[in-house]
N, C-alpha and C positions, 0 to 999 in steps of 0.2 A: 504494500500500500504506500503510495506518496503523497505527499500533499504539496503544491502548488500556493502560495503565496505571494500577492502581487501589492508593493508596498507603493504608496502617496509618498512622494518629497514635503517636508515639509519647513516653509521659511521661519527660522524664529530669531525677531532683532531685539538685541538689548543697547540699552547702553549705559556707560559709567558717568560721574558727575559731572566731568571736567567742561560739558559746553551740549546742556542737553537739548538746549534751542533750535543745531545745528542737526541733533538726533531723530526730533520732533519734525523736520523740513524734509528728511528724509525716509521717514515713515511714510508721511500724509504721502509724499511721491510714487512710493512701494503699494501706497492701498492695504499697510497692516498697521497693526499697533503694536509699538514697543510695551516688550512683557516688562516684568515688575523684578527688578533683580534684588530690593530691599536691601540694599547698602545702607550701611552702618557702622559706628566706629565705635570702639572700648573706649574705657575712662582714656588708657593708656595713650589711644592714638589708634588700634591696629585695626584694621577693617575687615569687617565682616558680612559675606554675600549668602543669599538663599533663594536661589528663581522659584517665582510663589507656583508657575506651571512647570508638567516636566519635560524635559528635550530630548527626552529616549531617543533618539533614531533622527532627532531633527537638521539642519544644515543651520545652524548657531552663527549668528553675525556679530560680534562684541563693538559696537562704537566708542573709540575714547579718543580725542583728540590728546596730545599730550601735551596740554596745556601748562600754565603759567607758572605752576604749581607740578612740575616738572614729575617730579622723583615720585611724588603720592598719587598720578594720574595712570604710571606705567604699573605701579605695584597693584593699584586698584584694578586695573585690567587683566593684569597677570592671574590676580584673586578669582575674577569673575572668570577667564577662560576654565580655572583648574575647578573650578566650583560645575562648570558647562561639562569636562571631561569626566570628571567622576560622576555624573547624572549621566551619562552615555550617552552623549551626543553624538551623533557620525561623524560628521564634520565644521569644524571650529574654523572660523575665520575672523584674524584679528584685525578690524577696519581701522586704519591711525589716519585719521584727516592729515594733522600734522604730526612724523615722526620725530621724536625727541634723540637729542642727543647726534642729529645726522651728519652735525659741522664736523664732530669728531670721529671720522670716516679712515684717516690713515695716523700712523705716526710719523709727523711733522716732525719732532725733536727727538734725543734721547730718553729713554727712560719714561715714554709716553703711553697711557694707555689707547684701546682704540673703541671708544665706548659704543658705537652705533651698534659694533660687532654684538658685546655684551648683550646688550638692549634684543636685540634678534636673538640668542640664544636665550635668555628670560621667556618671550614669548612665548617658543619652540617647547622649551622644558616645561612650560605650565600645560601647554596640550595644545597650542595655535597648528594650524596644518597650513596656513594662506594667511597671507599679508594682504593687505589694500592698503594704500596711502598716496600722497597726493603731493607730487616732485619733490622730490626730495633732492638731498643738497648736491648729490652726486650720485648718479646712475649704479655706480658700482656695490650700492648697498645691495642691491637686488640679489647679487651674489653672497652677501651675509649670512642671510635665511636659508637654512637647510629644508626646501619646498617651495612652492611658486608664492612669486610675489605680484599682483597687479598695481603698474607704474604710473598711475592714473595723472593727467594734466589738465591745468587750470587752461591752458592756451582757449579752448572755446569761450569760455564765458567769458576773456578778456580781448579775446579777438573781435567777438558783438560788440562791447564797451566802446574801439575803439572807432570799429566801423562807424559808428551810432553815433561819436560824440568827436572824433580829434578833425582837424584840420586839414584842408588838401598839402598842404607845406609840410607833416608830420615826418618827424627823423626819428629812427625806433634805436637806442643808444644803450651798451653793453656797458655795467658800470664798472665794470674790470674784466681781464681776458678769458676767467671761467664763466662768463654768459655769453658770449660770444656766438655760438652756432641757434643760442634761444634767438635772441637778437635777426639772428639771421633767418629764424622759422618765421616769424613776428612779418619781418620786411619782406620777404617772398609772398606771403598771405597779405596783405597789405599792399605791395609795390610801391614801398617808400624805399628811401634810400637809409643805411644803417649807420652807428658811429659808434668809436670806441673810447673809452677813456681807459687812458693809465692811470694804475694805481699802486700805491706800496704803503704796507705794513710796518712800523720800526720794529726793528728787532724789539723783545719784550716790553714791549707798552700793549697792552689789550686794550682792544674797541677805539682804539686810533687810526685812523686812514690819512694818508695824502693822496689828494690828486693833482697829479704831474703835467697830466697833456691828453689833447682830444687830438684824432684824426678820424676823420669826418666832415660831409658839410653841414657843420651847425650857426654856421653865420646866417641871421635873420630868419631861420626856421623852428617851431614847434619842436621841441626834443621831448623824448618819452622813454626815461627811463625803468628798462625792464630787468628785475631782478625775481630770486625766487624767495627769498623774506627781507624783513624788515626788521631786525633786533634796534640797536641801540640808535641806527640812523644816522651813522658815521659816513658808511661810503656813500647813500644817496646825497646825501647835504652836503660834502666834499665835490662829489660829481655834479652838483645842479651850479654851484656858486663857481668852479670851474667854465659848465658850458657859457652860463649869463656872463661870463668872463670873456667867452670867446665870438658872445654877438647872439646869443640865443635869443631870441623873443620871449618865448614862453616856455615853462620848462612842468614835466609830470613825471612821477613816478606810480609805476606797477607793479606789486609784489603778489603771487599767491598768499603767504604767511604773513600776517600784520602780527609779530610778537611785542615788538614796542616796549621794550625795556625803557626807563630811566637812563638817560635822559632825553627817549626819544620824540617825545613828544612836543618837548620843547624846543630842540632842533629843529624839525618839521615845521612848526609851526613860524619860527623865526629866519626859514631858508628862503632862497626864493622859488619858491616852488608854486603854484596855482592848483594841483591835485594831487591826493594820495591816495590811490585807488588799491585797497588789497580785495582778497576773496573771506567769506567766514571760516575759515580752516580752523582757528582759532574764534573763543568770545571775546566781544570788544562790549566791555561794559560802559554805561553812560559816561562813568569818571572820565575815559578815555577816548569820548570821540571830542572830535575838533571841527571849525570852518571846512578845512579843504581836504576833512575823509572821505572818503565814501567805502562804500561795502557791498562787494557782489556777492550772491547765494551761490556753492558751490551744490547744495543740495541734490541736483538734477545729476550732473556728471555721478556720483557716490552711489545714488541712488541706480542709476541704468547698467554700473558697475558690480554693485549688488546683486542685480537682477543676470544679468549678462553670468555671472558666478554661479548664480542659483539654478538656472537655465541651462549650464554648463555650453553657454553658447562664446561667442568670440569676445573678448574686452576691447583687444585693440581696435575691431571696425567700428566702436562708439566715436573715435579720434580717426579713420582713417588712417590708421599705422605710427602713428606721431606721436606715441605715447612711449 
């Protein structure tokens, strides 16, 4: 006698504290509801998860962007994947809007650790089988993760922004030589022309930039500085006061990740810049918006990425390969 059993997929999304707004945007997009993970912390500090439904057999989506509050975002994820594993979930997928720790990708100096690696083996070891996350700082993380990673980009939503709102004169400008080939995806889609700033780091000073010198034509044109975050706002406000140096008109910057460390806000606001356009990857609480922010929904891209996952269907044709 055999029996034949024919099993339902089924989608179950959670997410962690760190930016549940962004959670909430891409639900409604999904057509599900985020289950109930009942986070909670001891007197202590340590945290404690319990999904109020069970995931036996389910395809588990964990959302935490690893927000501002860095180190308690990743642990709280890690929590909620192992809490998904031991319920029996089939498959675990850890969604990081924005990856933490991704600047620290190689060792730069001696004696350095290489924390992005870390961060993926954390994941990995709590029960993750799949990464999601949204450009991270260098490609080569994809390689960190022991199982697939999808490399998801903001370029669409900030490609309509610019379509929609920049100038026929627009220069799409690389604000040091690791953005470069972005710069150059940006200007091909577009058909502007591109420009580079040099830039240099002193030896041990952190979160100090100079900028040296543009090559490009940014005499009398619209420049649009594209980068993939925004921490403390060094090299864009180095790079804008550079280009206005060099006959710029108007000068924008674009980041996916708006992180906006101290003192970046007051930088920004006192460069010469006219917009600071990131994506929600991150939460931007009221304390922290300005005149010239603005904030695109990354919602839709995460959400068709999820689905694309769950469907077991292609990620990259959401981008057309560009991801």
């Amino acid at each position: 006698m055999t029996m034949e059993l024919i099993t339902k997929k089924r989608l179950d999304l959670y997410s962690g504290r760190s930016h549940p707004q962004l959670a909430k945007e891409i639900a409604d997009r999904l057509g599900v509801q985020l289950g109930e993970p009942n986070l909670r912390e001891f007197a202590n500090g340590e945290i404690h998860c319990r999904f109020n439904e069970s995931v036996r057999g389910g395809d588990v989506f964990i959302i935490q962007t690893h927000g501002r509050a860095v180190n308690k975002s990743i642990m709280e994820q890690a929590i909620m994947i192992d809490a998904a594993k031991r319920a029996s979930a089939k498959r675990i997928t850890a969604v990081c809007p924005y990856f933490g720790y991704s600047r620290q990708d190689r060792k730069a100096q001696p004696r350095e650790p290489i924390t992005a690696k870390l961060v993926t083996d954390i994941l990995r070891t709590a029960g993750a089988q799949r990464i999601v996350s949204l450009d991270l700082h260098s490609g080569q993380l994809q390689g960190f993760f022991d199982g697939p990673v999808d490399h998801l980009t903001a370029l669409p939503v900030l490609l309509e922004y610019l379509r929609t709102n920049a100038p026929p004169d627009l220069v799409v400008v690389a604000p040091d030589a690791g953005r470069v080939k972005v710069a150059e995806r940006f200007g091909q889609h577009l058909g502007t022309d591109i420009a580079i700033v040099h830039k240099r780091r002193p030896r041990g000073a952190a979160n100090t930039v100079e900028a040296l010198g543009v090559v490009g034509p940014v005499k009398g044109r619209c420049c649009v500085l594209i980068d993939d975050m925004i921490d403390t706002a060094g090299t864009v406000t180095a790079a804008a006061e550079l280009l206005v140096s060099e006959g710029a008109t108007d000068v924008w910057t674009m980041a996916t990740h708006g992180i906006l460390s101290d003192p970046a806000i007051d930088r920004l606001k006192n460069a010469p810049l006219s917009r600071v356009v990131v994506t929600n990857t991150l939460p931007m609480p009221d304390h922290m918006n300005f005149d010239k922010l603005e904030v695109l929904s990354v919602a839709s891209v995460v959400a068709d990425a999820i689905d694309a996952v769950f469907e077991d269907t292609s990620v990259s044709e959401i981008f057309g390969g560009e991801n």
